[in-house]
C-alpha positions, 0 to 999 in steps of 0.5 A, a space after each residue: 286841522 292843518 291842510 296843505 295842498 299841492 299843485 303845479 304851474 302849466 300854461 302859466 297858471 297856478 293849478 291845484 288838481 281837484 275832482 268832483 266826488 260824492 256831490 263835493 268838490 275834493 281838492 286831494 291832489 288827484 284828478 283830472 280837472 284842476 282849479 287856478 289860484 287866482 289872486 285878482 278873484 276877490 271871492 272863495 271859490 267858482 266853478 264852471 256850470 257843468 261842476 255845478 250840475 254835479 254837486 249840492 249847492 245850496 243857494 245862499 243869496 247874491 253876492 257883489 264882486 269887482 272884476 279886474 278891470 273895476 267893473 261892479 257884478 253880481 252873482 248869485 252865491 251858492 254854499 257847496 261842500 269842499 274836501 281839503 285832504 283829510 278835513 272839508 267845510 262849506 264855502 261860499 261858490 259862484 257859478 262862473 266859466 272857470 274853476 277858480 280858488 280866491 282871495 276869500 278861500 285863502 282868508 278863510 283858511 288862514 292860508 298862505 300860498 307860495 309860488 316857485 316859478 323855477 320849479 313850477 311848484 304850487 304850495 297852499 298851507 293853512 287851517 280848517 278853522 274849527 268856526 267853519 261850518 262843516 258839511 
């Protein structure tokens, strides 16, 4: 299933508008919240404790990640629903301090992502590959 998704750069940062709904993270457009593309993040997806505590994560083991500054971590990775639009699927997701959309994520969905600086525009396209574990 074909997905695209909208967003805005403010304050420098390429934000994709979501919301928790239904114990799921919903990246639809709508929203107050927002998550950062973040291409230094080579993980899925990261969301503050607060987002966690609303949703139904399923611990999935642990997970080692470089940071950008070369330094080796750690964390604990959980499996968490995540609607794209009309389609969803489980991706991978740590608990962090920021809502973060990754490297992996964009993988996984065959995406590309284009960035337009002059009109402040974020667009994310890609694929829910049909392998993708649904919720």
């Amino acid at each position: 299933m074909k997905i695209q998704l909208v967003g805005r750069i403010v304050d420098a940062e390429p934000r994709i508008l979501s919301r928790i709904a239904g114990k799921r993270i919903n990246l639809d457009g709508r929203g107050r919240d927002y998550m950062i593309l973040d291409s230094g993040f080579t993980g899925s997806v990261a969301i503050p404790e607060e987002w966690a505590n609303r949703l139904e994560l399923r611990y999935a083991g642990i997970q080692t990640f470089e940071l950008a500054n070369g330094q080796i971590v750690e964390f604990p990775t959980y499996l968490g629903d995540v609607r794209l639009g009309q389609a969803a699927g489980l991706f991978e997701i740590i608990v962090t301090g920021e809502a973060l959309l990754g490297m992996e994520f964009l993988e996984r969905l065959k995406a590309r992502a284009a960035i337009d600086c002059k009109t402040r525009k974020v667009l994310i396209t890609g694929e829910l590959p049909a392998h993708l574990p649904q919720p």
